[in-house]
N, C-alpha and C positions, 0 to 999 in steps of 0.2 A: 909116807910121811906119818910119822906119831907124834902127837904131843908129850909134853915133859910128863914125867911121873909124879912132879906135884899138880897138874891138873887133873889126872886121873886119879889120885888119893882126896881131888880138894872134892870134885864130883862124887866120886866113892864113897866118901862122910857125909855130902848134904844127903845124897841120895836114900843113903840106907840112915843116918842119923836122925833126919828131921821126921821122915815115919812113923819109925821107933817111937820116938820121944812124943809124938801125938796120938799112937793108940797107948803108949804107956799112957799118958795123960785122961785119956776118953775114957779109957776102961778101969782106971780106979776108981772115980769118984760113982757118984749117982747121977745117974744122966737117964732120958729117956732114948729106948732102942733105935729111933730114927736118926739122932744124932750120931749117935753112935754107928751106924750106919753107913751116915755122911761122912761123917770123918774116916772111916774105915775106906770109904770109897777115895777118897783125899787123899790120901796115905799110896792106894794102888794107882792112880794118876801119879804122885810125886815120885816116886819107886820106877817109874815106866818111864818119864820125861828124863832123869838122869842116867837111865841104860841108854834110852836113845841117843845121850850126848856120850858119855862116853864110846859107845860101840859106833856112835856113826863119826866119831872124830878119828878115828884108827883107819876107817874106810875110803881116805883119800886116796885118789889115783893121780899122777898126771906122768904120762907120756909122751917120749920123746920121737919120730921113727922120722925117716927122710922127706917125710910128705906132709905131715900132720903132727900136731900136737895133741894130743887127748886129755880131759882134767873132767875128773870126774869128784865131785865134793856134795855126798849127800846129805852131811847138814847143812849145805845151803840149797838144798835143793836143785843141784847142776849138775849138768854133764854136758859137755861141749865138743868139740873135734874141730880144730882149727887148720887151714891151709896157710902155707908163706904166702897168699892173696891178701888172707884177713889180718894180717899184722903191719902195719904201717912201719913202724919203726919198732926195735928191740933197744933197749938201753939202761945201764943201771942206775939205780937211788943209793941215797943214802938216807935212811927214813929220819935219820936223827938231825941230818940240816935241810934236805928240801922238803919244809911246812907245807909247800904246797900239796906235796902228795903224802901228806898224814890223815891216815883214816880218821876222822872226828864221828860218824853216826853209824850205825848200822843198818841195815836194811834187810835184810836176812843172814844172819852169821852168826857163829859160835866161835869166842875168843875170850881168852885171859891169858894178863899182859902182854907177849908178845908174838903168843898161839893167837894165831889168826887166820879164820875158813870162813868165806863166805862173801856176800855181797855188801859194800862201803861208800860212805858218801864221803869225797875226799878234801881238805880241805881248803880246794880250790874251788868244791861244788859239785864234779864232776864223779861220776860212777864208776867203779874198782871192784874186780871180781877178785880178792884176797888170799893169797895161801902164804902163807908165813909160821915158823917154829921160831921158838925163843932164841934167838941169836947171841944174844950176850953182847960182847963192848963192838959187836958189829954188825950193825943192820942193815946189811946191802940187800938189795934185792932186784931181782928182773924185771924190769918195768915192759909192757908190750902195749904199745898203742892200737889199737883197736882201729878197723875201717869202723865200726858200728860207732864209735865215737866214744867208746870207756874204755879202762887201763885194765890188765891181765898184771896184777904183783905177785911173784913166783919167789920162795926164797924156802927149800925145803932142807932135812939135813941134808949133809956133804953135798954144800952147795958151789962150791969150787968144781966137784965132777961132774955134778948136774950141768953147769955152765959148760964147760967143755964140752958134753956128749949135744946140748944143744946149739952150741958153737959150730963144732962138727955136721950135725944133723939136719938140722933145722932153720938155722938163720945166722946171720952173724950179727953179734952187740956191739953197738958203740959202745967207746970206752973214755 
């Protein structure tokens, strides 16, 4: 799963842009070297915090085989391995009418607009482990209710074959 190429150009710009433009700023004027320093140091934190996001948003994994589901999402810090025990139910959303299951906070995740990785507080209350690409005028998504008692939202591209191999594979969706 990759995100759109306007996230990775909007990351791409703060990342390398906003650095730029603060040691431009530090090192014209007259400043004393400690600051200069600090901000230099600022600069290699801000530079490192948007390689992480963009490199660790291209690193999702999720996995379909006959036994297990695998989802592996290191900007939210997860990796999981799930059996048809640990799924109560499989079934689809529509993010755009049931409010119930709209992500409203985040808890650990990395998202814009409709890129979405990571862990959610949904706006029912309840807890959503997130994997979602920009969908456009269709945001269905794989909703998996959890024994542990949170929802698994899966909606990666070519999410029609994804559905099928997990249809096939893994469990079957109400519809």
């Amino acid at each position: 799963m990759t995100p759109s190429p306007a996230l990775t150009i909007s990351y791409a710009a703060l990342g390398m842009g906003l650095p730029t433009a603060l040691v431009y700023k530090l090192w014209r004027g007259p400043m004393e070297l400690s600051r200069k320093v600090f901000g230099a140091s600022i600069c290699i934190f801000v530079l490192g915090l948007s390689s992480f996001l963009v490199v660790g948003s291209y690193s999702v994994y999720i996995g379909v085989t006959p036994n297990h589901l695998k989802i592996e999402a290191p900007p939210a810090f997860t990796s999981k391995t799930f059996t048809r025990v640990d799924v109560v139910r499989a079934f689809l959303i529509d993010l755009s009418r049931d409010e119930g299951y709209h992500p409203t906070n985040r808890a650990i995740a990395l998202g814009w607009g409709e890129y979405r990785v990571g862990w959610y507080i949904l706006n029912s209350g309840e807890k959503a482990l997130i994997i979602t690409e920009d969908r456009g005028q269709r945001p269905i998504v794989l909703c998996l209710e959890m024994v542990e008692g949170y929802y698994i939202m899966i909606s990666p591209s070519r999410f029609d074959e994804f559905l099928q191999v997990f249809n096939s594979t893994f469990t079957t969706v109400e519809i």
